[in-house]
ZALUMZA-34734 format. One line per 2 residues: number of its first residue (from 0); their letters; for each residue x, z, y of N, C-alpha, C, CB. Coordinates in steps of 0.2 Angstrom, whole numbers, plus 2048, in hexadecimal, padded with zeros to 3 digits. Glycine has a CB too. Layout:
BEGIN
NUM = a = X,Z,Y,X,Z,Y,X,Z,Y,X,Z,Y | ... .
END
This chain:
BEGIN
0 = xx = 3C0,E4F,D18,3C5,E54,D1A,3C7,E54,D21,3CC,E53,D16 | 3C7,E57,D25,3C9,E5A,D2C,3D1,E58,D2C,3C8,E64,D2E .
2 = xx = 3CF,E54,D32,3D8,E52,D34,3DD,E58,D35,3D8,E4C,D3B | 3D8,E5E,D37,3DD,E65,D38,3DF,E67,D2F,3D8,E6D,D3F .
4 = xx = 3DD,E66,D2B,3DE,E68,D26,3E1,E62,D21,3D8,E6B,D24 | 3E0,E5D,D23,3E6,E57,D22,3ED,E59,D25,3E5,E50,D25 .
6 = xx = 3EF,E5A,D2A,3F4,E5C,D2E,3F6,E63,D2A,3F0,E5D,D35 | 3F3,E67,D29,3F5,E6D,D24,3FA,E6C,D1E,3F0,E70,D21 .
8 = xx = 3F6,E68,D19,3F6,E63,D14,3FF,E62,D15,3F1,E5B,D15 | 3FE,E5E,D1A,403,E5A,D1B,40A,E5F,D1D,400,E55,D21 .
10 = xx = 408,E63,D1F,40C,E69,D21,411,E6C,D1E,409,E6D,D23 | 40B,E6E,D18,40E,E70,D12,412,E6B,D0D,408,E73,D0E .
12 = xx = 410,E66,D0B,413,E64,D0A,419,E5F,D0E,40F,E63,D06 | 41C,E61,D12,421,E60,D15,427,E65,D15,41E,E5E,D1A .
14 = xx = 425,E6B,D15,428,E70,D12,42B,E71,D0C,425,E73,D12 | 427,E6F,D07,427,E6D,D01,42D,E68,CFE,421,E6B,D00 .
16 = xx = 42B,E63,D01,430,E5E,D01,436,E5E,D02,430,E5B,D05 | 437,E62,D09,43E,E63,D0B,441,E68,D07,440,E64,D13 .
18 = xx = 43D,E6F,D04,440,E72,D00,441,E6F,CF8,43C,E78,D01 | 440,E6A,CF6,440,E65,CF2,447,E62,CF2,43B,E60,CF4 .
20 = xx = 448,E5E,CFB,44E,E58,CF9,453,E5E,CFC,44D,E4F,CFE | 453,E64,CFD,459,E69,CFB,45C,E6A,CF4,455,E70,CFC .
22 = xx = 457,E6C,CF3,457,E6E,CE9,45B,E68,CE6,44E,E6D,CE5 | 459,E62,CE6,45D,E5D,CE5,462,E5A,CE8,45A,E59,CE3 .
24 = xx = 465,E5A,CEE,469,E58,CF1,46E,E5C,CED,468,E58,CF7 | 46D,E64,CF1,473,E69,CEE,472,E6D,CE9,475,E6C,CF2 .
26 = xx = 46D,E69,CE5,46B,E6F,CDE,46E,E69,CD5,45D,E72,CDE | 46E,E63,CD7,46F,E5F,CD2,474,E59,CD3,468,E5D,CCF .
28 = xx = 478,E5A,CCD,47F,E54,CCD,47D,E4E,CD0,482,E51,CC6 | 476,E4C,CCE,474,E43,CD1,474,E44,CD8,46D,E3E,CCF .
30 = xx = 472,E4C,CDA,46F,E4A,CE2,476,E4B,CE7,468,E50,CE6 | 479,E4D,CE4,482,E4E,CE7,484,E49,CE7,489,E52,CE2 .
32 = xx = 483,E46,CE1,486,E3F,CDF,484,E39,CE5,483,E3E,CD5 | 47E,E38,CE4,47A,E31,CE9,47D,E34,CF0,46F,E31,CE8 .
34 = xx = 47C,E3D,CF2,47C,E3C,CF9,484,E3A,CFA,47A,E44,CFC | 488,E3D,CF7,48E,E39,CF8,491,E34,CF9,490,E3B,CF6 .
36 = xx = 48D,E2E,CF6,48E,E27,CF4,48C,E24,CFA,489,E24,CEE | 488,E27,CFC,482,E25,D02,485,E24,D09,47D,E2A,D04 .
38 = xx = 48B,E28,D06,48F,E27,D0E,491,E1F,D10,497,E2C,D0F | 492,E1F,D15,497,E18,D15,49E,E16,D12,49A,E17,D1C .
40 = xx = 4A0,E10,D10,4A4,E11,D0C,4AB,E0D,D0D,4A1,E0F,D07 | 4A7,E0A,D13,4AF,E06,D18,4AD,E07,D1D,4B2,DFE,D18 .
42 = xx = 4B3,E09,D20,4B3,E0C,D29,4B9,E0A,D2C,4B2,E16,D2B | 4BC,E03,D2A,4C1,DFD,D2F,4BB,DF7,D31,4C9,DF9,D28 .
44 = xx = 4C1,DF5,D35,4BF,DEF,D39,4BA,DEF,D3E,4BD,DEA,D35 | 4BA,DEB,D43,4B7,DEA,D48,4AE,DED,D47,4B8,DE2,D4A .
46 = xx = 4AA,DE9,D44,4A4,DEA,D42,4A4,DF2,D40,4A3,DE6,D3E | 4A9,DF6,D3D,4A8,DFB,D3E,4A6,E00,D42,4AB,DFD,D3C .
48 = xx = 4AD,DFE,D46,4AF,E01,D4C,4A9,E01,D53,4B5,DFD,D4F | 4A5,DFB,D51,49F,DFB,D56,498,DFE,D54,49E,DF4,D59 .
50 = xx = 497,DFD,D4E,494,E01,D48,492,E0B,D4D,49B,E01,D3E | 49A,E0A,D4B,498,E13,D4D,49A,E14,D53,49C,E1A,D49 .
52 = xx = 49A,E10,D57,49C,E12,D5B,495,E11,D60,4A1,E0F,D5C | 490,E0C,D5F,489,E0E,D60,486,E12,D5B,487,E09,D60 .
54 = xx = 488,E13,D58,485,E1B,D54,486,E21,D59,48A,E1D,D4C | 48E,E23,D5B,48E,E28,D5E,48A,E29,D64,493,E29,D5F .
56 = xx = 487,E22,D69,484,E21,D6E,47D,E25,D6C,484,E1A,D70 | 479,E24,D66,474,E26,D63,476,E2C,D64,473,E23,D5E .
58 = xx = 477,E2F,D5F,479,E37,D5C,478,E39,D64,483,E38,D57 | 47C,E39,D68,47E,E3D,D6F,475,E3C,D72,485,E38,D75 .
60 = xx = 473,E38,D73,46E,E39,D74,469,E3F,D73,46C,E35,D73 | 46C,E44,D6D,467,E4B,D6A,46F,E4F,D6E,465,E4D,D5E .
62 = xx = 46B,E53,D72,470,E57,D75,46D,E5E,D76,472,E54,D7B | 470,E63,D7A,46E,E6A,D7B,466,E6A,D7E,474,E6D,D80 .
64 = xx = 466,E65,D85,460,E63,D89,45D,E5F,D88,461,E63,D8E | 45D,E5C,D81,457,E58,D7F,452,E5B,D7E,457,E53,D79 .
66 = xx = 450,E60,D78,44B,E64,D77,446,E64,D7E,44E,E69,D76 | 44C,E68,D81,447,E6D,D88,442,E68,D8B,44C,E70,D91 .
68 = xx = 447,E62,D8B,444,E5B,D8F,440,E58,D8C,447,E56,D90 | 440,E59,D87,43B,E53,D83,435,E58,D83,43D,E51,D7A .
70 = xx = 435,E5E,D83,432,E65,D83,42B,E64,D88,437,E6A,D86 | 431,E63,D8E,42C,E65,D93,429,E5C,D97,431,E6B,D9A .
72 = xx = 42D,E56,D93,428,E50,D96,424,E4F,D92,42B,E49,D99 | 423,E51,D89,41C,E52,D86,418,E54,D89,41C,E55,D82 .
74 = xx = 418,E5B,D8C,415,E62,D8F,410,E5D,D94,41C,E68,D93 | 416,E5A,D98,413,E57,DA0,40D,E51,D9B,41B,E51,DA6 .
76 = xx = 410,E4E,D96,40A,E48,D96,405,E49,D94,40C,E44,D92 | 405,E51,D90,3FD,E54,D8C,3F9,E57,D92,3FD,E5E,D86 .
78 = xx = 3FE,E5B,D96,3FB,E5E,D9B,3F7,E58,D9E,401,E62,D9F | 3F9,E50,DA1,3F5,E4C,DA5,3F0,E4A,DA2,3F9,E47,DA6 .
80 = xx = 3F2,E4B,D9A,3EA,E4A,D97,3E5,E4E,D96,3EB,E47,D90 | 3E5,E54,D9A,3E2,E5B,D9B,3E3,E5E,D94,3D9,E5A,D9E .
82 = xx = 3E8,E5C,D8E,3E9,E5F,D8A,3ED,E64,D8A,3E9,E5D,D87 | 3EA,E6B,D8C,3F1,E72,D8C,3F3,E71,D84,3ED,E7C,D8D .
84 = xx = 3ED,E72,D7F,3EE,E74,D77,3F6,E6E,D74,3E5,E71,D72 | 3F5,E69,D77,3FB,E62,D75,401,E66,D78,3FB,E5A,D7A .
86 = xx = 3FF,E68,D7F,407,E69,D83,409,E70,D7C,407,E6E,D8F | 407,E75,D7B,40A,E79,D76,409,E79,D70,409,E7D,D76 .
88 = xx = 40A,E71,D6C,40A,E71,D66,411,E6C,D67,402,E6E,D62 | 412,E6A,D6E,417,E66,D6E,41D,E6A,D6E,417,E61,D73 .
90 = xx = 41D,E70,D73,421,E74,D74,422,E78,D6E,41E,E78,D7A | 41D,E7A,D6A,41D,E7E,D65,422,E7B,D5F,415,E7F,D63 .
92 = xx = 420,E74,D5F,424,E6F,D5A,42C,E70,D5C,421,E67,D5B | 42C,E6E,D61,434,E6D,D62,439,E71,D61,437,E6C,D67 .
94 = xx = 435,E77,D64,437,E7F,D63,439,E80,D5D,433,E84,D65 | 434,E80,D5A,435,E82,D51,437,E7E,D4E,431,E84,D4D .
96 = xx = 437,E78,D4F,43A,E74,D48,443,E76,D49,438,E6B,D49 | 443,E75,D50,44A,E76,D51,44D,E7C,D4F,44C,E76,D56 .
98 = xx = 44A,E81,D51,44D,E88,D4F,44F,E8A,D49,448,E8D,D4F | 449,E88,D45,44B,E88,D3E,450,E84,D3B,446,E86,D3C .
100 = xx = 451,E7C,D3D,456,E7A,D3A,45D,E7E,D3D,456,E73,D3A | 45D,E82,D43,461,E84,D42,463,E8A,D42,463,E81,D45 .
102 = xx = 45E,E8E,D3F,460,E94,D3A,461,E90,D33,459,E9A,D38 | 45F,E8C,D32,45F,E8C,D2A,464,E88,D28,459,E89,D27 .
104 = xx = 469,E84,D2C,46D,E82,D2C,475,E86,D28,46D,E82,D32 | 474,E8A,D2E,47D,E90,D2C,479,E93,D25,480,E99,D34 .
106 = xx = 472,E96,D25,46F,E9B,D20,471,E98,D18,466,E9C,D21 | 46E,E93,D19,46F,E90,D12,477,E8C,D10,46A,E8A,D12 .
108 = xx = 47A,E89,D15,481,E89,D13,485,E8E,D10,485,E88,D17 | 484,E93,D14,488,E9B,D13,484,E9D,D0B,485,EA3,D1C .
110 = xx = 47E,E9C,D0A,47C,E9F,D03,47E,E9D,CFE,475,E9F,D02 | 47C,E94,D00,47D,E8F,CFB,47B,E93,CF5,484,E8C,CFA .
112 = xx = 476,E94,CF6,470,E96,CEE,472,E92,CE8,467,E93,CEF | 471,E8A,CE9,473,E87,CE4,479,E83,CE2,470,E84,CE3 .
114 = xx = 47E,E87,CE6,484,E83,CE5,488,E7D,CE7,484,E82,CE1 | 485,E7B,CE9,485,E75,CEB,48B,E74,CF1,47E,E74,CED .
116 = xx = 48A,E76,CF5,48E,E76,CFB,495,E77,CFB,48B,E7A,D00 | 499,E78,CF4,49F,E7A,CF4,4A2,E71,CEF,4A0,E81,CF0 .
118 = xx = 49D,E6D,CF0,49D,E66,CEC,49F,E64,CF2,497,E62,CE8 | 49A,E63,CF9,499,E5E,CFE,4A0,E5F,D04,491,E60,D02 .
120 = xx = 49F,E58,D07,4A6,E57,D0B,4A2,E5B,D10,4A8,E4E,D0D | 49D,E58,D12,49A,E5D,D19,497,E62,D16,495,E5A,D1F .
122 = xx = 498,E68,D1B,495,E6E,D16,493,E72,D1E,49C,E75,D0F | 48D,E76,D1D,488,E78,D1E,484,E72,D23,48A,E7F,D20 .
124 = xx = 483,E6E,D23,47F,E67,D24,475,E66,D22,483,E61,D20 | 474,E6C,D1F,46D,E6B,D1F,467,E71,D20,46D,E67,D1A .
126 = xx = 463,E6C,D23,462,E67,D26,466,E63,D29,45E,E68,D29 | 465,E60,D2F,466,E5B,D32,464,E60,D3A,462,E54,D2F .
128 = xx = 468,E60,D3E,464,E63,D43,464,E5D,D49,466,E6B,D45 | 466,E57,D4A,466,E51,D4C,461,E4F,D48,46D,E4D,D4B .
130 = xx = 461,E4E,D41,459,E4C,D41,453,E4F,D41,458,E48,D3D | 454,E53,D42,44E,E58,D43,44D,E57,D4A,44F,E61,D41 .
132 = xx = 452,E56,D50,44F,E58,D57,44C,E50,D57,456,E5C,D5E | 44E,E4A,D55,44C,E44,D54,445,E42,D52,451,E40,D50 .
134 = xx = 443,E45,D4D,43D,E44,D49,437,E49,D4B,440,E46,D42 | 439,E4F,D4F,436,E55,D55,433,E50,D5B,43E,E5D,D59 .
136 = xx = 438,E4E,D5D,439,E4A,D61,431,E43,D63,440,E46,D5E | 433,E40,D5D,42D,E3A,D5A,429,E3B,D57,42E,E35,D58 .
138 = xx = 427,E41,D55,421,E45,D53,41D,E47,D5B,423,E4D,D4E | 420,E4B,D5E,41E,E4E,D65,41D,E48,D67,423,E52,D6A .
140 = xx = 420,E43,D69,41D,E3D,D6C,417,E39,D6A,421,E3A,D6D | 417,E38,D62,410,E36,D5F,408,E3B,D62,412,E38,D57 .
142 = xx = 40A,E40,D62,404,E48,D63,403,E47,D69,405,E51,D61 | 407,E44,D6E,403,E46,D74,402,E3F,D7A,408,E4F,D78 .
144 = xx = 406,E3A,D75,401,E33,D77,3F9,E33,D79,401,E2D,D71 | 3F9,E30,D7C,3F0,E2C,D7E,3F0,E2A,D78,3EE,E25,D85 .
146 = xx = 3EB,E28,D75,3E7,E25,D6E,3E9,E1E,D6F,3DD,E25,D6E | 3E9,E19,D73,3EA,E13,D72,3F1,E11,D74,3E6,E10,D76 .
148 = xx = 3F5,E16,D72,3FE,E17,D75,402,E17,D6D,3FF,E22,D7B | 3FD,E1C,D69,3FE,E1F,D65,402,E1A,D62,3FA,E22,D62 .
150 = xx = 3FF,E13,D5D,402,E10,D57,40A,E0E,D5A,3FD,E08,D54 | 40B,E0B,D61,411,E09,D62,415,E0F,D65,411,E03,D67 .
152 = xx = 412,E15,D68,418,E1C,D67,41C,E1D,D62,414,E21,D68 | 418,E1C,D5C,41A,E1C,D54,41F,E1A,D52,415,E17,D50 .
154 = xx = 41E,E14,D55,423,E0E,D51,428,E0F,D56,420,E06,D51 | 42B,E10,D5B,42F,E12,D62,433,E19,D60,42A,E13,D69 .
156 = xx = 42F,E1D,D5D,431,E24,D5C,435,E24,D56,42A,E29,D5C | 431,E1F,D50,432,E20,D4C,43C,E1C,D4A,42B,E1E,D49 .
158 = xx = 43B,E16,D4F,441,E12,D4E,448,E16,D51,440,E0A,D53 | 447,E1B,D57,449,E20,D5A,44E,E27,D54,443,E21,D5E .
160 = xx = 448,E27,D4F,447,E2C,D4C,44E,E2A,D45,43F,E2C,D4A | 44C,E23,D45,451,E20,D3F,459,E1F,D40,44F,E19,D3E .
162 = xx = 459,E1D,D48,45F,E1B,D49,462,E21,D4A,460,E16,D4D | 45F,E27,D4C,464,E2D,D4B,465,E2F,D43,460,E34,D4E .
164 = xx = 462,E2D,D40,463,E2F,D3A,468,E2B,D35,45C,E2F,D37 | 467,E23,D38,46C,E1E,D33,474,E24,D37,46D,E11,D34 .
166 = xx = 472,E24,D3F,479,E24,D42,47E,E2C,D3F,478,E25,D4B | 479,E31,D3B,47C,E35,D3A,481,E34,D33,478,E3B,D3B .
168 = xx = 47D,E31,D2F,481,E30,D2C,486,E2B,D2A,47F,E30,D29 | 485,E26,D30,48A,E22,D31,490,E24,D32,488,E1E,D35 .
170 = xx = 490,E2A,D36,496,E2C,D38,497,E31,D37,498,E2A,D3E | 494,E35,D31,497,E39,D2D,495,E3F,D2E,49C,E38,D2D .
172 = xx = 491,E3F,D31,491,E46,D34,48D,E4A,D2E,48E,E47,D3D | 486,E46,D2C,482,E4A,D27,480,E46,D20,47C,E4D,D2B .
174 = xx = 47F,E49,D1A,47B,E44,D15,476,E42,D16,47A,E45,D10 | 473,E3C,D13,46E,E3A,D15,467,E3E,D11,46F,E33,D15 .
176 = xx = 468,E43,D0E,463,E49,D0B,462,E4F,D11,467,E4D,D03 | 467,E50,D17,467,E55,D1C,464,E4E,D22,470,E5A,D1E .
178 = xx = 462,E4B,D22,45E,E45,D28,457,E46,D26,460,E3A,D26 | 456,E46,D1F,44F,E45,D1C,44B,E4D,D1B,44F,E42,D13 .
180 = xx = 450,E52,D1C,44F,E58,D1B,44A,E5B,D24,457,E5B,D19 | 451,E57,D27,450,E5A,D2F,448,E56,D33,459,E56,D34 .
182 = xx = 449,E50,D2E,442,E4C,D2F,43C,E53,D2E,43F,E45,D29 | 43C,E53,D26,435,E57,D24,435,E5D,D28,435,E59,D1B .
184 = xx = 43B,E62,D29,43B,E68,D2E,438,E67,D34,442,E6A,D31 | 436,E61,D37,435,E5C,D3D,42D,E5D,D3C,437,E53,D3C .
186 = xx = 42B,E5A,D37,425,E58,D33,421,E5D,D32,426,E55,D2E | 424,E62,D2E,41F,E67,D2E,41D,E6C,D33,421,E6B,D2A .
188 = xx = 422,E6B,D38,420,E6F,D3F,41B,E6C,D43,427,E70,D44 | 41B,E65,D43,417,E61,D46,410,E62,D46,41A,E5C,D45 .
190 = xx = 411,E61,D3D,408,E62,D3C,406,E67,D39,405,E5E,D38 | 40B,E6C,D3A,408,E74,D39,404,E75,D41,410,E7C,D38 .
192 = xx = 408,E74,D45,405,E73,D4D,400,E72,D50,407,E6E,D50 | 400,E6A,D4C,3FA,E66,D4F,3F3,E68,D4A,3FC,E5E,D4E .
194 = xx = 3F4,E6C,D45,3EE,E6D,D41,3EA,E72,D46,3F0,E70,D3A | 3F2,E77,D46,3EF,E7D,D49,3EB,E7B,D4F,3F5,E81,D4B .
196 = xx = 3EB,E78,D55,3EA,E74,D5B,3E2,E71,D5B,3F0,E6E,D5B | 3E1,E6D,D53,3DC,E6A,D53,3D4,E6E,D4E,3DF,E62,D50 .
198 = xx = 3D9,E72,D4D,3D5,E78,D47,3D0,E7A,D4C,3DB,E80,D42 | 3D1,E7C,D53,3CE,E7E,D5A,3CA,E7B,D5C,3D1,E7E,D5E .
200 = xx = 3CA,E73,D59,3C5,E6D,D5D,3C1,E6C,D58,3C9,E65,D61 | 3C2,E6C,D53,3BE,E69,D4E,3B8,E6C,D4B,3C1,E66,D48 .
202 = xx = 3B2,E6C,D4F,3A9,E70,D4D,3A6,E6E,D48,3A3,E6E,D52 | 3A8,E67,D47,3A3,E65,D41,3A8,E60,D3F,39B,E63,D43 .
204 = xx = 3A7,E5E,D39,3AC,E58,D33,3A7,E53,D35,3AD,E5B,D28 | 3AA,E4C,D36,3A7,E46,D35,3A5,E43,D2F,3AA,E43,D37 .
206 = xx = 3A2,E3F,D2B,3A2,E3C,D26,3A9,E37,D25,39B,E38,D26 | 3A8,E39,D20,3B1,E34,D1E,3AF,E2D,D21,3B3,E33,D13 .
208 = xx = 3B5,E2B,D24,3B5,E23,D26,3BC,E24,D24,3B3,E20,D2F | 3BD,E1A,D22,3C5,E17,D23,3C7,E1A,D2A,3C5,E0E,D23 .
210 = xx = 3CE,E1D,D29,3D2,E1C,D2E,3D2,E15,D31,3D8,E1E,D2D | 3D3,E16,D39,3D4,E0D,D3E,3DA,E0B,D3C,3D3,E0D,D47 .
212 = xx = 3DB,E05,D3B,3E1,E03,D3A,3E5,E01,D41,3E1,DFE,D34 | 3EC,E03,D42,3EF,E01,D49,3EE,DF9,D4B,3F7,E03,D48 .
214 = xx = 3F1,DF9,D50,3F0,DF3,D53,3F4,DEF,D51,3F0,DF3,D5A | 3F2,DE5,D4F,3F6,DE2,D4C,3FD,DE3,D4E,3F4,DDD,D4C .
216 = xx = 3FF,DE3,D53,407,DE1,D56,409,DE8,D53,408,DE0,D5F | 408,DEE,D51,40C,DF3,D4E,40C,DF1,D46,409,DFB,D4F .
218 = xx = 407,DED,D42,408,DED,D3D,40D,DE5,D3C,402,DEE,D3B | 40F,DE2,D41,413,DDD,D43,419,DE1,D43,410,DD9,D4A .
220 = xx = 41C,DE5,D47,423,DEA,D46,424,DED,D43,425,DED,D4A | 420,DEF,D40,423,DF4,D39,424,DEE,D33,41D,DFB,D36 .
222 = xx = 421,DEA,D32,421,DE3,D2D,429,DE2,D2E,41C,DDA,D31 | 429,DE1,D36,431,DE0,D38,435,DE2,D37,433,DE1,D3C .
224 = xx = 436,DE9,D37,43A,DEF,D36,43B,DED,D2D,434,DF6,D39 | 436,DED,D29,436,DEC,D21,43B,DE7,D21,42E,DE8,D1E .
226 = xx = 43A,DE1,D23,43C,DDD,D22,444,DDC,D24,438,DD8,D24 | 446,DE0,D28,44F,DE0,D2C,450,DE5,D26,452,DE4,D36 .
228 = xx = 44C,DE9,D25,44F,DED,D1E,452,DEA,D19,44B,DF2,D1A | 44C,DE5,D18,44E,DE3,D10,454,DDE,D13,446,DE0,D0A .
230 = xx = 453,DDC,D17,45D,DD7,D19,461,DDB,D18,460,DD4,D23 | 461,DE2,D1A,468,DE7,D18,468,DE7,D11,467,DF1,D1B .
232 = xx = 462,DE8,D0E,463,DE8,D08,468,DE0,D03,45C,DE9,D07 | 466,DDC,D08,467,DD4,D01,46E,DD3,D07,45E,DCA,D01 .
234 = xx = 46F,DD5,D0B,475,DD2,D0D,47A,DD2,D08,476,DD6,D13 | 47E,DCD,D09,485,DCD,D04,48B,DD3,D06,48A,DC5,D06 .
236 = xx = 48B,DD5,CFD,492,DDB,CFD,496,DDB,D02,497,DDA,CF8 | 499,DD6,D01,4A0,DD5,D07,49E,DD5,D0C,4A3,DCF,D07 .
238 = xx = 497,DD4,D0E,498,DD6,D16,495,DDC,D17,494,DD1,D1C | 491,DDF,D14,48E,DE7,D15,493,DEA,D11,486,DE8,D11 .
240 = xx = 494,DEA,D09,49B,DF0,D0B,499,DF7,D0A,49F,DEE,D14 | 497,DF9,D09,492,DFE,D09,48D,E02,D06,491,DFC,D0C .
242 = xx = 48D,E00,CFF,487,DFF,CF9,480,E05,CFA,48C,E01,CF1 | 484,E0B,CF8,47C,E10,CFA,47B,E12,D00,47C,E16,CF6 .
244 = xx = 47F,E10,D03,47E,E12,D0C,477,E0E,D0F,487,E0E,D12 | 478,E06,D0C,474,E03,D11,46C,E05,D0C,477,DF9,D11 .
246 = xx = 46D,E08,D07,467,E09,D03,462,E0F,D05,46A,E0A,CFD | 468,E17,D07,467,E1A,D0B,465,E19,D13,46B,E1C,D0A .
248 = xx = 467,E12,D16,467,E14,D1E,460,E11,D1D,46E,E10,D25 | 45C,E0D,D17,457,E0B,D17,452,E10,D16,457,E07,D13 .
250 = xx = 455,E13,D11,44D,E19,D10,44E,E1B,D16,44C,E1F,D0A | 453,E1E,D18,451,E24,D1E,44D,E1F,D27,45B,E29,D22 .
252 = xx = 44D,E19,D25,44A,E14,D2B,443,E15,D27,44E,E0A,D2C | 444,E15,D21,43D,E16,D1F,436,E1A,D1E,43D,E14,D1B .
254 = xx = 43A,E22,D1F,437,E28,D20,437,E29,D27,43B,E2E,D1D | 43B,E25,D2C,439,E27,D33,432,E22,D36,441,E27,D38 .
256 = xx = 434,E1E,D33,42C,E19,D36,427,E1F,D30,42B,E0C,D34 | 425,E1F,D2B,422,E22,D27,41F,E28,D2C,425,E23,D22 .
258 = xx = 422,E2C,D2D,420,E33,D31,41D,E31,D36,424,E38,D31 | 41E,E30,D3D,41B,E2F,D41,415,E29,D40,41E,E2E,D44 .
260 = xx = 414,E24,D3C,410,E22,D3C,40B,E24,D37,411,E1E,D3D | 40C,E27,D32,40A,E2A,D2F,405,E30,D31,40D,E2A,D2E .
262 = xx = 407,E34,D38,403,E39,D3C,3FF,E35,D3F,407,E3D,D41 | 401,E2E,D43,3FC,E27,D46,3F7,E29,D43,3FE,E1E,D44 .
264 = xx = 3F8,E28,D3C,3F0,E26,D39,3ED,E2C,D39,3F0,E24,D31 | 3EE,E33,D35,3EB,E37,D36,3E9,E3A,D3C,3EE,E39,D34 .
266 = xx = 3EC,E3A,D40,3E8,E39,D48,3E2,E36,D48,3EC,E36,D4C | 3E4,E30,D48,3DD,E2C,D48,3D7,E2E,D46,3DE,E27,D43 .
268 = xx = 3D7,E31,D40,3D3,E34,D3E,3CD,E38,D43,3D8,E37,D3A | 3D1,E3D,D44,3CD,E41,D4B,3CA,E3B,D50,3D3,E46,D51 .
270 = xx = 3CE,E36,D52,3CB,E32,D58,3C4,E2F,D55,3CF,E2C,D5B | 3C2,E2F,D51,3BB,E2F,D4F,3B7,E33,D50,3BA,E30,D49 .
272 = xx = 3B9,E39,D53,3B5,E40,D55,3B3,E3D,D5C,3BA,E49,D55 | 3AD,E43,D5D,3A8,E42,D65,3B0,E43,D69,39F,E4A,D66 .
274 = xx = 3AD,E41,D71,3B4,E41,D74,3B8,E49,D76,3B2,E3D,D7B | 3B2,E4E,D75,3B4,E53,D75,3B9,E57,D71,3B0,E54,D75 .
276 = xx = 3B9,E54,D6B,3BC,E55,D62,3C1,E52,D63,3B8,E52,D5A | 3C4,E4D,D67,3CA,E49,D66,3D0,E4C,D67,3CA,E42,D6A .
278 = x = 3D6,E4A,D61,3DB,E4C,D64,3E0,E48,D69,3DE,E4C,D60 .
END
């Protein structure tokens, strides 16, 4: 299979997904039920206080003029790699992924099709348009790395990607079903993009080979990464405090490395092609 028709694949079913964890967030009692559990459950004391208070430092980092910026030093990095096709799959991504979460934002609050939104504390919250511009963000920066940039862009992008995501719901602003939503909105734009982009380069299909596996020291930080999870996880009650929060802030650390490196590999894929074919 053609890595521009993986990427499609991948597209669609990203769409899919997020029209998925809609359905059950705000279509069924358990998904009301968990997203609301999910929130934090004690917000005294010191450790709190510095908790979100580096959270908010996070969050502010997605602002009005991130996009444009992030927009146009993607743009500059394809362009140096004589790639125009990158500079407007990066530009194309940000643009739309964002747009959309934020039409589909007010659209679907205001409809609440399935009801849902007259349960939730925060209402009209999904997607996530903080984690959509976060997950836009470290998608674009994966697609228009150099090839030997890629596996640790990933992992950078991806850690980026998380901590906007534990921070939003740390401090309340969104559930952690509108983080995962705002991701896939991210995700599908990304590699609707890049398919489109590479569908252009690709003359002839290679014989199937194993994808290359990244370089040891990325498979050394994501080990890492695993491993500080599963501490949130075993940590003692009494000091976390917090029951499906820390369960949540895990999965969503776990979908944000997942997607970007996840594109890593698929990428990869192409760099197998003659040098002309490469993405």
């Amino acid at each position: 299979m053609s890595t521009a028709r993986q990427l499609t694949r991948i597209a669609v079913l990203a769409a899919l997904a997020c029209a998925l964890v809609y359905v059950v967030a705000l279509g069924t009692r358990w998904g009301l039920r968990v997203d609301a559990k999910a929130l934090p459950g004690s917000t005294g004391g010191i450790a709190w206080e510095r908790a979100h208070a580096a959270a908010r430092r996070a969050v502010h980092t997605i602002s009005v003029a991130t996009i444009p910026v992030g927009a146009v030093g993607a743009a500059l990095v394809a362009l140096r790699r004589q790639r125009r096709d990158l500079a407007v799959v990066a530009i194309a991504t940000l643009a739309g992924a964002n747009l959309t979460t934020f039409i589909l934002k007010p659209l679907l609050g205001h409809a609440d099709a399935l009801g849902g939104e007259a349960s939730r504390t925060i209402n009209d919250s999904f997607p996530s348009g903080h984690a959509t511009a976060a997950m836009s963000l470290a998608l674009v920066a994966v697609v228009v790395s150099p090839r030997r940039w890629r596996p640790w862009v990933a992992v950078a992008a991806a850690a980026y990607a998380a901590t906007i995501g534990v921070a939003l719901v740390l401090r309340f602003d969104h559930y952690p079903s509108d983080v995962v939503g705002g991701y896939l909105v991210a995700t599908a734009w990304a590699t609707a993009m890049a398919a489109i982009a590479l569908r252009h380069r690709e003359h002839a299909v290679p014989a199937a080979a194993p994808l290359p596996m990244p370089p040891r020291g990325t498979l050394l930080i994501a080990l890492g990464l695993v491993i500080a999870a599963a501490g949130l996880l075993a940590a003692p009650a009494r000091h976390l405090d917090h029951g499906v929060f820390a369960v949540s802030a895990v999965a969503i650390a776990g979908i944000a490395l997942l997607l970007p490196v996840g594109l890593t590999f698929v990428l990869a894929r192409g760099d197998r092609r003659p040098r002309a074919q490469r993405p």
